[in-house]
Steps between C-alpha positions, in 0.01 A plus 500: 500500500243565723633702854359477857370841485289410227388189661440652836285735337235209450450536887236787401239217404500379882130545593330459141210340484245284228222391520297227334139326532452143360263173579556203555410254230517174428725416181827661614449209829433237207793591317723511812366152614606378145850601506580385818351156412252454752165373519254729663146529492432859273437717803185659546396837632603565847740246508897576628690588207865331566771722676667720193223477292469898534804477254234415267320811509609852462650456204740753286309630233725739312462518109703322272684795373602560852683222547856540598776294288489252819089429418447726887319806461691793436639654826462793684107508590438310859844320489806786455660468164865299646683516180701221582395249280416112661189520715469163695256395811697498830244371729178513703372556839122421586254474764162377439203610696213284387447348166440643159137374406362437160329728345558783729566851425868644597704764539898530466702810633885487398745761670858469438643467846909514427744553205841437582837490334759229480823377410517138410801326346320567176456876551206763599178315601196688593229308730161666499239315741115523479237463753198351328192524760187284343153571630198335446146687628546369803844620585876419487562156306859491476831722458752415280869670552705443167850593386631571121853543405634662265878434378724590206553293209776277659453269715730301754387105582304571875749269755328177544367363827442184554141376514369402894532092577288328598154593306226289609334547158618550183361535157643544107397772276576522149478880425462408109359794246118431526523536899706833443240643207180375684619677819561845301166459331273429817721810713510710123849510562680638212868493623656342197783310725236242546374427115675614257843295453711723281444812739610339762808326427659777273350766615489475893792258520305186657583131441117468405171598571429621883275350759297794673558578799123477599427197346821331706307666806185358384613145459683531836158601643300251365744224610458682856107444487585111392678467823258731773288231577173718453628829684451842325836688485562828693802640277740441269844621388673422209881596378640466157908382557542365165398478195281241325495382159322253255795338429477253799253374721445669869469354808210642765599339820347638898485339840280632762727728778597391798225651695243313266358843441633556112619356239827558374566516138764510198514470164811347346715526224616156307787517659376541888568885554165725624338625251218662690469527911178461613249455834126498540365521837226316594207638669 
């Protein structure tokens, strides 16, 4: 057992910081365009790269033999090494300043911002958030705020809430195996929770394989741009409430607010509970 002295100890990691260069190509866009089924034009240097497509870039790049049993990189480097054992994504917070253009150059500073400590009705859970600041030549393209929790090996069914009526739009999503692997290859996500079957169900305890967390955020998003009639967004938030599996299809529904000035969003389970909370703000 794990105490909250040991936990609160994590705090030390508050103001740590990471840094990493990247550019923005072409074939992780491609790839992204493919899962999500749509139909654009390949995009061409200097074009807007779609909103969240910086969770593209930037990617982990820890050996094999560092792996932890979980497919994450070992802990204890940028992120502090929680030792509870179930690392999920909580949710996001984002503001975008002007697009992120093909083929630029760009910058990403990450500082952990909070780590706090818990008690849910399934035990200790730790939430560490990070502030993700991208930068292009030019300046500030977007910040991205993002929790992680961290929980024990037992885990109590979230209460359900009731998804929002009426949507004005509404759209099925069948989160089979192929959407879950092609998502982990294009993001070089190596969480085994979303691939590998066996791990999953008798190891972590799951009814079957899990939707990510930013995938559910980036169909929510997409759906969002469907719906904008042409406007850019100025920010989006995102919180995970439930679960997600491939067991069942999904539901993305949204209606704009009632000041026209966002659009409000959900993702829901098959049987009409939130899933994922959601609102992108329209510029």
């Amino acid at each position: 057992m794990t105490d909250d002295k040991t936990l609160e100890r994590f705090r030390e990691w508050i103001g740590r910081t990471e840094e990493r260069v990247d550019e923005i190509t072409v074939a992780p866009l491609v790839s992204l365009a493919a899962l999500l089924d749509r139909d654009d034009p390949p995009p061409r240097a200097g074009d807007a790269a779609p909103p969240l497509a910086h969770w593209l870039y930037f990617l982990p790049s820890y050996r094999q033999s560092q792996a932890g049993p979980d497919g994450h990189a070992a802990r204890g480097e940028f992120l502090p090494p929680v030792p509870l054992p179930r690392r999920m994504w909580a949710g996001s917070r984002l503001e975008f300043a002007k697009p992120l253009r093909v083929g630029s150059r760009v910058r990403r500073l990450s500082r952990i911002v909070d780590v706090v400590t818990k008690h849910g009705r399934s035990g200790a859970l730790v939430f560490v958030t990070v502030r993700h600041e991208v930068s292009d030549e030019a300046g500030l393209v977007l910040s991205d705020e993002h929790d992680i929790v961290y929980r024990g090996e037992s885990g109590a069914t979230p209460p359900a809430t009731p998804a929002p009526t009426p949507a004005a739009w509404q759209r099925e999503i069948h989160p089979d195996p192929l959407l879950l692997f092609r998502y982990s290859a294009v993001t070089f996500n190596g969480h085994r929770i979303h691939y590998d079957q066996p791990y999953v169900t008798q190891v972590e305890g799951y009814p079957g394989l899990v939707v990510h967390g930013p995938l559910t955020s980036t169909l929510l998003i997409d759906f969002a741009r469907d719906h904008a009639r042409g406007r850019a967004l100025a920010s989006f938030e995102a919180q995970a409430r439930a679960p997600l599996f491939d067991t069942a299809a999904l539901e993305l529904r949204g209606r704009p607010s009632a000041d026209g000035r966002a659009i409000e969003l959900w993702a829901a389970t098959p049987d009409g509970t939130v899933a994922m909370s959601a609102r992108a703000d329209l510029a």
